[in-house]
MDTraj code that builds the backbone (N, CA, C; nanometers):
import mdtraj as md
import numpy as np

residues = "UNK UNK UNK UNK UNK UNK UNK UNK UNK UNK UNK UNK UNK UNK UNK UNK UNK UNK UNK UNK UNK UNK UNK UNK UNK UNK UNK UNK UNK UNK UNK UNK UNK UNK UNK UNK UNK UNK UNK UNK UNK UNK UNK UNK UNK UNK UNK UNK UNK UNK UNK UNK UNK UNK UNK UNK UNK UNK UNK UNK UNK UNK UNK UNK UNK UNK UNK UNK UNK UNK UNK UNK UNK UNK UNK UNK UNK UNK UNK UNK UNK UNK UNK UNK UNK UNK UNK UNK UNK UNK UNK UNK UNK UNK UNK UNK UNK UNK UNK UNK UNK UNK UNK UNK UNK UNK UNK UNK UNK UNK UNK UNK UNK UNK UNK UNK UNK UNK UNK UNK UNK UNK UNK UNK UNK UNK UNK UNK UNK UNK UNK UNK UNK UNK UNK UNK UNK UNK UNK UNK UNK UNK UNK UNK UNK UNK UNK UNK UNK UNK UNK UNK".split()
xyz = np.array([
    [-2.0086, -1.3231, 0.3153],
    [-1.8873, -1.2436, 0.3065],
    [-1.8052, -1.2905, 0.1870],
    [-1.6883, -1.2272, 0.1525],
    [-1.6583, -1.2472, 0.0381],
    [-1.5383, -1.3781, 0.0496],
    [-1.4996, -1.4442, -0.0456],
    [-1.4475, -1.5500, -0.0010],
    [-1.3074, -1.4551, -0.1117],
    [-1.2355, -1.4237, -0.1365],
    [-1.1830, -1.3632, -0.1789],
    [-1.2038, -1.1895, -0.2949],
    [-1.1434, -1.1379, -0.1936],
    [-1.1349, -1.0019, -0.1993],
    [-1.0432, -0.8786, -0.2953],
    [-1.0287, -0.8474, -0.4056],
    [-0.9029, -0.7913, -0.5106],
    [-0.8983, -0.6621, -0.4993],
    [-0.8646, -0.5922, -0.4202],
    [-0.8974, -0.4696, -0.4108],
    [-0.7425, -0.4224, -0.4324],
    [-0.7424, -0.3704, -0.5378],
    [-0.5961, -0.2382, -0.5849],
    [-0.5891, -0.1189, -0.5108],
    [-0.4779, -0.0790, -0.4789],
    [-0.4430, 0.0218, -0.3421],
    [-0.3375, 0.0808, -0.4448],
    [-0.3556, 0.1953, -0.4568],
    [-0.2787, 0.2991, -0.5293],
    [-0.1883, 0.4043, -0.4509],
    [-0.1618, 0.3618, -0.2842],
    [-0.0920, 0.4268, -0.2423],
    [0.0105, 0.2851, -0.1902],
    [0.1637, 0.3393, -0.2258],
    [0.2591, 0.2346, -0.1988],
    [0.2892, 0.2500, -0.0937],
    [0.2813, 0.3868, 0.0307],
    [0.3603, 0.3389, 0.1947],
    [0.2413, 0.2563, 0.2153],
    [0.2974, 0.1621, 0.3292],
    [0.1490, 0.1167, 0.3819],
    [0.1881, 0.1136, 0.5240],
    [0.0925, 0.1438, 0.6510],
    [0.1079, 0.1184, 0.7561],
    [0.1517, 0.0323, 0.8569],
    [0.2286, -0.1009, 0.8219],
    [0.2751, -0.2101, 0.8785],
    [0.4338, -0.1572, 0.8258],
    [0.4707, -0.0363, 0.7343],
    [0.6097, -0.0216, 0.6758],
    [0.6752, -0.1579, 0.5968],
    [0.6125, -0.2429, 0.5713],
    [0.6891, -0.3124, 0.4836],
    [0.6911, -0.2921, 0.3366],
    [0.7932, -0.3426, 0.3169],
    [0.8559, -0.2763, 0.1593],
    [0.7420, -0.3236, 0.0609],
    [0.7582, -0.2275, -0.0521],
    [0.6973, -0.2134, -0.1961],
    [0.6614, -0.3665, -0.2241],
    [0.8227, -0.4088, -0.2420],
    [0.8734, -0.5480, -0.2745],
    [0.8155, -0.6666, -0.2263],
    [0.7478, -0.6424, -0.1254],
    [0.6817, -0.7435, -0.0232],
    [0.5368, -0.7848, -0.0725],
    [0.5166, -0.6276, -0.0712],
    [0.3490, -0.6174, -0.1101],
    [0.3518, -0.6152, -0.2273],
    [0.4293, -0.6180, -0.3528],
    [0.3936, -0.6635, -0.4844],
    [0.4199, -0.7754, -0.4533],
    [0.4500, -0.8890, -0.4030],
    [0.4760, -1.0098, -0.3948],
    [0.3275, -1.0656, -0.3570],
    [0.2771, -1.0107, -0.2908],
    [0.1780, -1.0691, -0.2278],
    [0.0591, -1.0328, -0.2855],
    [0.0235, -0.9371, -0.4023],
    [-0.0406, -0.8945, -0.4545],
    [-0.0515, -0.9594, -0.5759],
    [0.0567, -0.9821, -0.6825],
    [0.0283, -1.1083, -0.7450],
    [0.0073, -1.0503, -0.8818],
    [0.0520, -1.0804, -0.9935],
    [0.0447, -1.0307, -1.1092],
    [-0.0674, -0.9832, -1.2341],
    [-0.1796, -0.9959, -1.1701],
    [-0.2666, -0.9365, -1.2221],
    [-0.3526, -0.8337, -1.1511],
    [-0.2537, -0.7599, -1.0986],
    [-0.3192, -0.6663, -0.9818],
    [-0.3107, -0.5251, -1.0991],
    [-0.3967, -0.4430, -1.1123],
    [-0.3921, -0.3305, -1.2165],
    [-0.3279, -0.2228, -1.1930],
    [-0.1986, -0.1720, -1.2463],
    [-0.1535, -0.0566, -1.2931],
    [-0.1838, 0.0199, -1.1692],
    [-0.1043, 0.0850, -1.0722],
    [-0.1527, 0.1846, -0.9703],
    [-0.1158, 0.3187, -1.0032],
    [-0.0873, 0.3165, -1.0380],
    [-0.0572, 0.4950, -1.1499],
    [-0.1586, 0.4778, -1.2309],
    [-0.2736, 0.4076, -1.2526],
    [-0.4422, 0.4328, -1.3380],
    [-0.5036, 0.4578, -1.2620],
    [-0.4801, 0.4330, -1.1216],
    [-0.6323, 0.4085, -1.0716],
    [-0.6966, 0.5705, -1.0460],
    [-0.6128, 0.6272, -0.9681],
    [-0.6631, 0.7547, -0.9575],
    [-0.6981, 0.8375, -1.1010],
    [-0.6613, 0.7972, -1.2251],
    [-0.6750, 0.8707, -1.3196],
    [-0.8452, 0.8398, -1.4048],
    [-0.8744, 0.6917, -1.3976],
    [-0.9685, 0.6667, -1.4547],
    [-1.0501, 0.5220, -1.3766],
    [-1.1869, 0.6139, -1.2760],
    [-1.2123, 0.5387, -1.1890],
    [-1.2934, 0.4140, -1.3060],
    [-1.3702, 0.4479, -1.3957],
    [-1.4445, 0.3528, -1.4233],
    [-1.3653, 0.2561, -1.5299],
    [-1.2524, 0.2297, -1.5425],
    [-1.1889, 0.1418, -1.5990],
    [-1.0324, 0.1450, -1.5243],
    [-0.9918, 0.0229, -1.5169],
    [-0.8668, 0.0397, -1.4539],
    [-0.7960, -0.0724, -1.5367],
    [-0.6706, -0.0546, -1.6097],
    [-0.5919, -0.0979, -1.6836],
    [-0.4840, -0.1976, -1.5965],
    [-0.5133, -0.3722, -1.6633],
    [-0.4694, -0.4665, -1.6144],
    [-0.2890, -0.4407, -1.6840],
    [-0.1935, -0.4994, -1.6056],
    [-0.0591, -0.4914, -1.6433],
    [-0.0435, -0.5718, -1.7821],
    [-0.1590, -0.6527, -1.8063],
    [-0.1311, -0.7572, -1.9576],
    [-0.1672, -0.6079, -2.0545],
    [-0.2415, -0.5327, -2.0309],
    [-0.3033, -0.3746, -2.0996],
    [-0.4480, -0.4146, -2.1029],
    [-0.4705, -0.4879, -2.0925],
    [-0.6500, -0.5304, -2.0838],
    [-0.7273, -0.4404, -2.0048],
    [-0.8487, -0.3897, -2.0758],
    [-0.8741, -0.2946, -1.9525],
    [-0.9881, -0.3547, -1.8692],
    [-0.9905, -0.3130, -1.7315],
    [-1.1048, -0.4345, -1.6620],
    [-1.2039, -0.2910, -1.5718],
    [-1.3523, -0.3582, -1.5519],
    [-1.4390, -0.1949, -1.4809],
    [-1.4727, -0.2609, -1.3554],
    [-1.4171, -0.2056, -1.2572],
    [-1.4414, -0.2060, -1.1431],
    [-1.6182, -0.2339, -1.1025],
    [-1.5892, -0.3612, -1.0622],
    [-1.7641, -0.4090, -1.0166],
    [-1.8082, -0.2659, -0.8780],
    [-1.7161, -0.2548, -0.8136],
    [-1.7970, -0.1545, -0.7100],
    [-1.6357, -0.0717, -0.6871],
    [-1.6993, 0.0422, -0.6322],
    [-1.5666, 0.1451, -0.5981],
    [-1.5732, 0.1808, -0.4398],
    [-1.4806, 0.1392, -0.3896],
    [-1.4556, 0.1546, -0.2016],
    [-1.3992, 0.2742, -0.1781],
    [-1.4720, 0.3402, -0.0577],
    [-1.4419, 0.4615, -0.0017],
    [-1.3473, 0.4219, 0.1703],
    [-1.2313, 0.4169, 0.1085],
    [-1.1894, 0.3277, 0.3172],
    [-1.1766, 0.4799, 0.3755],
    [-1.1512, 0.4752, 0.4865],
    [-1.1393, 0.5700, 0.5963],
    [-1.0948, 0.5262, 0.6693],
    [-0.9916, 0.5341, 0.7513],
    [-0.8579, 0.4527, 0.8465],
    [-0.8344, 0.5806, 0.9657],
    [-0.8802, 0.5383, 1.0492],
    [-0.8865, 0.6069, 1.2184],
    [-0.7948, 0.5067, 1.2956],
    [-0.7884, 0.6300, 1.4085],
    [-0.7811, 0.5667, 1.5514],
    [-0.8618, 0.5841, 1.6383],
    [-0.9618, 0.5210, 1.6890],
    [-1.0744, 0.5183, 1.7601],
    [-1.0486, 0.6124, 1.8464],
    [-1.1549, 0.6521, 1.9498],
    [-1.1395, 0.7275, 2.0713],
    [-1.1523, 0.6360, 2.1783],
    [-1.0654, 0.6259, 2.2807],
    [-1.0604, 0.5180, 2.3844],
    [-1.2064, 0.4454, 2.4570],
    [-1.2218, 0.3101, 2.4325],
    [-1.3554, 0.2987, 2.4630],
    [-1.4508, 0.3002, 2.3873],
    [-1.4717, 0.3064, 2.2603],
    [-1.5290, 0.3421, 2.1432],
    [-1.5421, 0.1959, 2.0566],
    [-1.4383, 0.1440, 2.0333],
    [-1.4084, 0.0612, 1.9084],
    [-1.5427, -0.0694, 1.9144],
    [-1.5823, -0.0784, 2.0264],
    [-1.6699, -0.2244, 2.0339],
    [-1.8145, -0.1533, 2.0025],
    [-1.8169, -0.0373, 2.0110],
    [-1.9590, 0.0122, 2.0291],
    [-1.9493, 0.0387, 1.8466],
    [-1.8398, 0.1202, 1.8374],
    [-1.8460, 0.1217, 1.6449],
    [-1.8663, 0.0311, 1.5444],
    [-1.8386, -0.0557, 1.6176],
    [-1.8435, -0.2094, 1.4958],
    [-2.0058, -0.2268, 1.4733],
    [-2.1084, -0.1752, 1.5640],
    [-2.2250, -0.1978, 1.5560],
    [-2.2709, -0.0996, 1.5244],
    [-2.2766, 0.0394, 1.5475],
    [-2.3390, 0.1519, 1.5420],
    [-2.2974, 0.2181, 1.4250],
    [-2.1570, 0.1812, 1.3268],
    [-2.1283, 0.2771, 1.2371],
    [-2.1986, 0.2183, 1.1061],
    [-2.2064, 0.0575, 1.0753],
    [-2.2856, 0.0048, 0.9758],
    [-2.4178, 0.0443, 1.0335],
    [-2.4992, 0.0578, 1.1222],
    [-2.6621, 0.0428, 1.1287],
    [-2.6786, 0.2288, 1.0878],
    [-2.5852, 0.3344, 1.1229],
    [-2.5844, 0.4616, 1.0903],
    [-2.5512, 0.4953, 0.9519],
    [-2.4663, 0.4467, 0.8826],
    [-2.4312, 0.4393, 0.7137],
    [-2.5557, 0.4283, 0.6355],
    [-2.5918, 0.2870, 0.7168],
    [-2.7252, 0.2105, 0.6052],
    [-2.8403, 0.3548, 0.6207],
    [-2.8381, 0.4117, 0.7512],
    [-2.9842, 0.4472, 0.7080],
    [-2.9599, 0.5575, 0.6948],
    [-2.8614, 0.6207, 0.6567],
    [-2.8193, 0.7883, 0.6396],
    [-2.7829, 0.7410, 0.4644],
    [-2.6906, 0.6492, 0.4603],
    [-2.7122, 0.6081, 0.2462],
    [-2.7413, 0.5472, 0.2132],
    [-2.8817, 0.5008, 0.2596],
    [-2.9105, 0.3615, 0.2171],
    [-3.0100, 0.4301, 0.0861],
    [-3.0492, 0.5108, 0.1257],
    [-3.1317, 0.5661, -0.0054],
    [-3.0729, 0.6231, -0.1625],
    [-2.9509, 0.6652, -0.1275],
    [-2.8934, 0.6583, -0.2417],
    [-2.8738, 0.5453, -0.3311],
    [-2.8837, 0.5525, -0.4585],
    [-2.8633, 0.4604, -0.4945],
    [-2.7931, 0.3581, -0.5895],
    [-2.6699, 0.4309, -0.5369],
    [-2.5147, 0.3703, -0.5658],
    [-2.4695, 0.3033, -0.4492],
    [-2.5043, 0.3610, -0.3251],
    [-2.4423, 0.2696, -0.2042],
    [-2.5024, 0.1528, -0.1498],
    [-2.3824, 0.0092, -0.1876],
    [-2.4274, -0.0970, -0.1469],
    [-2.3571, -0.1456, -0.0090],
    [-2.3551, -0.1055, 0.0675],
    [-2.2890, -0.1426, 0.2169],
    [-2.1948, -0.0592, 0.2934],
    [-2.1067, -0.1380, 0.3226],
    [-1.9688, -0.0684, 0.4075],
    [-1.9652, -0.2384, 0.5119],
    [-1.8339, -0.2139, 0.5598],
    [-1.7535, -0.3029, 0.5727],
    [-1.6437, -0.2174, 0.7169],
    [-1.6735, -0.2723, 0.8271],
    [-1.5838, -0.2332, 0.9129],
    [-1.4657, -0.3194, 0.9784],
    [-1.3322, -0.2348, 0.9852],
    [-1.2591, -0.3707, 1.0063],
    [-1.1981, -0.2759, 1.1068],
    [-1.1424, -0.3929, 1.1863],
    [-1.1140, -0.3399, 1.3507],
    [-0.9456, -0.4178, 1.3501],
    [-0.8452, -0.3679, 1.3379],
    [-0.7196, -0.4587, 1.3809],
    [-0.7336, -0.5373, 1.5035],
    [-0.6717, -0.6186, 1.4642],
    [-0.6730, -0.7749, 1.6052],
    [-0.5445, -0.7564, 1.6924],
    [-0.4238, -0.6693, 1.6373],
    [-0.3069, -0.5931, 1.6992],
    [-0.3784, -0.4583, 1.8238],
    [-0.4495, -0.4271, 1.7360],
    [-0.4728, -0.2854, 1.8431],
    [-0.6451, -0.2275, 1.7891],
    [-0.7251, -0.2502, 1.8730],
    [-0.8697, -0.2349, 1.8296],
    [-0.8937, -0.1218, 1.8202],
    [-0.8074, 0.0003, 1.8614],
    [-0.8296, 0.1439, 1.8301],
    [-0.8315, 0.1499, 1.6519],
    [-0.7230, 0.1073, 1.6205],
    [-0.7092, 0.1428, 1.4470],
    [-0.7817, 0.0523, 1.3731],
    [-0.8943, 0.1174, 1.3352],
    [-1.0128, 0.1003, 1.2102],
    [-1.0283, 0.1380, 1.1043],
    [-1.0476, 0.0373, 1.0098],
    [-1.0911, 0.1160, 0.8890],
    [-1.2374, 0.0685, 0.8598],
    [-1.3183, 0.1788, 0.8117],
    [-1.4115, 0.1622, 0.7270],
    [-1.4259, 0.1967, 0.5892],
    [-1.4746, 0.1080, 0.5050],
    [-1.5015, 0.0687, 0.3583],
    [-1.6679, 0.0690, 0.3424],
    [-1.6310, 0.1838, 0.2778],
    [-1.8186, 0.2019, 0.1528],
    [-1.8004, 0.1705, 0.0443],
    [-1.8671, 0.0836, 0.0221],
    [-1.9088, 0.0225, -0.1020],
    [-2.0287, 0.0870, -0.2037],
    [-1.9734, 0.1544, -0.3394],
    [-2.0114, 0.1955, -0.4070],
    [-2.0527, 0.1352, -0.5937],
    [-2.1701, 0.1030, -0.6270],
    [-2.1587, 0.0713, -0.7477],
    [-2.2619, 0.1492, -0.8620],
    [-2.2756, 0.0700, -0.9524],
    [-2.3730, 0.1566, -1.0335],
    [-2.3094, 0.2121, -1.1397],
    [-2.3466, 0.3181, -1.2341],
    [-2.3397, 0.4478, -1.3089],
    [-2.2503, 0.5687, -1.2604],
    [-2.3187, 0.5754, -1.1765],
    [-2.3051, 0.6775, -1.0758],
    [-2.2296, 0.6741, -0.9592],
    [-2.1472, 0.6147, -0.9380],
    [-2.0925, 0.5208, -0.8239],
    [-2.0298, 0.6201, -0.7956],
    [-1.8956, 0.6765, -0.8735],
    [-1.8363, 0.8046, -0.8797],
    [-1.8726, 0.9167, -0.7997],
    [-1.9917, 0.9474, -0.8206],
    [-2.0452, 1.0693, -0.8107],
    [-2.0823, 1.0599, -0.7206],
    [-2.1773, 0.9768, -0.6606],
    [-2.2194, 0.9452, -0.5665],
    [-2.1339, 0.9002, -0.3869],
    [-2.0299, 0.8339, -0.4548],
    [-1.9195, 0.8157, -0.3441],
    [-1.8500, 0.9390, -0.2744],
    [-1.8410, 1.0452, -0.3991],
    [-1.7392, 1.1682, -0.4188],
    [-1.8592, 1.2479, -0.2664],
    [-1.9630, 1.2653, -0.3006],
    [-2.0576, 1.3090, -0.2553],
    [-2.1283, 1.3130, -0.1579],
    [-2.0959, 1.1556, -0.0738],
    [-2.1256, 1.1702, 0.0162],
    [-2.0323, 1.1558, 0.1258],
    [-1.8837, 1.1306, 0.0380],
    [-1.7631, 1.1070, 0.1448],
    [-1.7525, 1.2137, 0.2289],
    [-1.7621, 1.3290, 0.2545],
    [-1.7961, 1.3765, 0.3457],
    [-1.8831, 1.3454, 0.4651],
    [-2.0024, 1.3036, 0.4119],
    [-2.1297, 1.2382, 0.5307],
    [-2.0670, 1.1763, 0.5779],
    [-1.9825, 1.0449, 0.5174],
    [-1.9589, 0.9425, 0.5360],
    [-1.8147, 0.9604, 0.6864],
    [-1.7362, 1.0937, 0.6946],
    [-1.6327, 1.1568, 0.7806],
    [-1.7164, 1.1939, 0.9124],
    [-1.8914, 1.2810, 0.8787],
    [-1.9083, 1.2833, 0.9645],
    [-1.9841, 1.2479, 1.0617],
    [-2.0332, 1.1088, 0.9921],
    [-2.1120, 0.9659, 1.0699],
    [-1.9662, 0.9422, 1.1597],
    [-1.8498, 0.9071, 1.1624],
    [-1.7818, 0.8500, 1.2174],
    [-1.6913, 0.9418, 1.3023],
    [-1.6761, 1.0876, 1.2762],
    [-1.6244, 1.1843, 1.3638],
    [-1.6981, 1.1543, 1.5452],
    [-1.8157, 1.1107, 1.5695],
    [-1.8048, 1.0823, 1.7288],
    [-1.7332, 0.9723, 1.7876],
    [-1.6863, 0.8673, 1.6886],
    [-1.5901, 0.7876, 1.7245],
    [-1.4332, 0.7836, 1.6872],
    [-1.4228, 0.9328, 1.6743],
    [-1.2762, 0.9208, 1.6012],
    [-1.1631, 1.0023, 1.6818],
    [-1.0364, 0.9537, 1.7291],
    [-0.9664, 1.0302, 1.7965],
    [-0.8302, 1.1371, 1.7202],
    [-0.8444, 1.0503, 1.5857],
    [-0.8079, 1.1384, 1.4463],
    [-0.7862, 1.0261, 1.2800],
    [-0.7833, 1.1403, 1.2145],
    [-0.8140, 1.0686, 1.0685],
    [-0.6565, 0.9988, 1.0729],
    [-0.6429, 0.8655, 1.0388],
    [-0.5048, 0.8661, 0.9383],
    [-0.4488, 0.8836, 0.7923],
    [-0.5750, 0.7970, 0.7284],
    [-0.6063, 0.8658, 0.5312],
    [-0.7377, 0.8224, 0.5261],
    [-0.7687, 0.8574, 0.4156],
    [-0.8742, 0.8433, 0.3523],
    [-0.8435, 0.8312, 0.1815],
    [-0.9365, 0.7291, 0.1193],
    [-0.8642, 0.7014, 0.0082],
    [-0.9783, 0.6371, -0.0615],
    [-0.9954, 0.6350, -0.2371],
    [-1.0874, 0.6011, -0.2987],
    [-0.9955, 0.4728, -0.3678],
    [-1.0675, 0.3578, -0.3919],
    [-1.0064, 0.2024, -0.4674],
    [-1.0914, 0.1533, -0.5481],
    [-1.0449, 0.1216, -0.6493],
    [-1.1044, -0.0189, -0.7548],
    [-1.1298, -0.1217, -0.6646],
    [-1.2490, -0.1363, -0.6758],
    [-1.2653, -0.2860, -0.6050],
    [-1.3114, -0.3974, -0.6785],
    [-1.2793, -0.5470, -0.7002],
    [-1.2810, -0.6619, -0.7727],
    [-1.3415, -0.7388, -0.6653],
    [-1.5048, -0.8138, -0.6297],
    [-1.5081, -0.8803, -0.5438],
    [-1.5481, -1.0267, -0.6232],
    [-1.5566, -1.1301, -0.4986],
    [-1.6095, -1.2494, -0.5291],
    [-1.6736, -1.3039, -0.4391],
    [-1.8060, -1.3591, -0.4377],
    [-1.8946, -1.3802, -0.2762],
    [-1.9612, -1.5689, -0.3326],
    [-1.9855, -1.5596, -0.2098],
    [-2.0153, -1.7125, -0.2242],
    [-2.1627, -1.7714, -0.1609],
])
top = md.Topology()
chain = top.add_chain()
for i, resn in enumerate(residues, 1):
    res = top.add_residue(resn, chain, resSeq=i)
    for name in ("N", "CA", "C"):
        top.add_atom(name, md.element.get_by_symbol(name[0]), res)
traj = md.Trajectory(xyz[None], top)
């Protein structure tokens, strides 16, 4: 797993409601420009102006489970991803995260890289809505990110 994670989020509400101010604090000064990201996925412009290319591009998807659901998803939505995109070949995983507050609200993260990462993400984000529509009691967003990883 990754021992630190840089992933730029180009939408400023965030679901816990804490301020802008908070989460640029905690985000840290070399976090890239969030007014780029949506404009130009395969380069995203560092605040020094440096421009940096996203090693892989994340597809999250943020639900609220359907009651009873959430323990069975943590297993069944990665083993259903892999073998519905595993053949493509821009998609390198997905990543499910379950809140420790309330196990209904999940997000899942596809991990996209390559050439083609773009295209390929764009493309199957749909599939990707309706692998997880039998466990979903409704969407909250859905959202495409620069992702910066580091694994160990």
């Amino acid at each position: 797993m990754a021992s630190q994670a840089h992933i730029a989020n180009y939408q400023a509400p965030t679901l816990t409601g804490q301020s802008t101010e908070h989460e640029n604090s905690f985000r840290g000064t070399s976090v890239a420009a969030p007014e780029l990201l949506g404009k130009t996925p395969s380069a995203v412009v560092e605040s020094t102006g440096e421009a940096l290319t996203p090693d892989f591009l994340a597809y999250g998807v943020e639900f609220v489970a359907l009651p009873g659901k959430a323990a069975i998803l943590q297993r069944a939505v990665p083993e259903a991803l892999r073998d519905t995109l595993g053949n493509s070949r821009s998609f390198s995983g997905c990543i499910v995260l379950v809140s420790e507050q309330e196990s209904r609200l999940v997000t899942v993260i596809t991990l996209w890289t390559g050439r083609n990462r773009l295209e390929q993400c764009n493309e199957n984000s749909n599939e990707v809505k309706r692998l997880l529509a039998p466990y979903v009691d409704h969407f909250l967003r859905t959202r495409r990110l620069a992702a910066f990883l580091s694994a160990r």
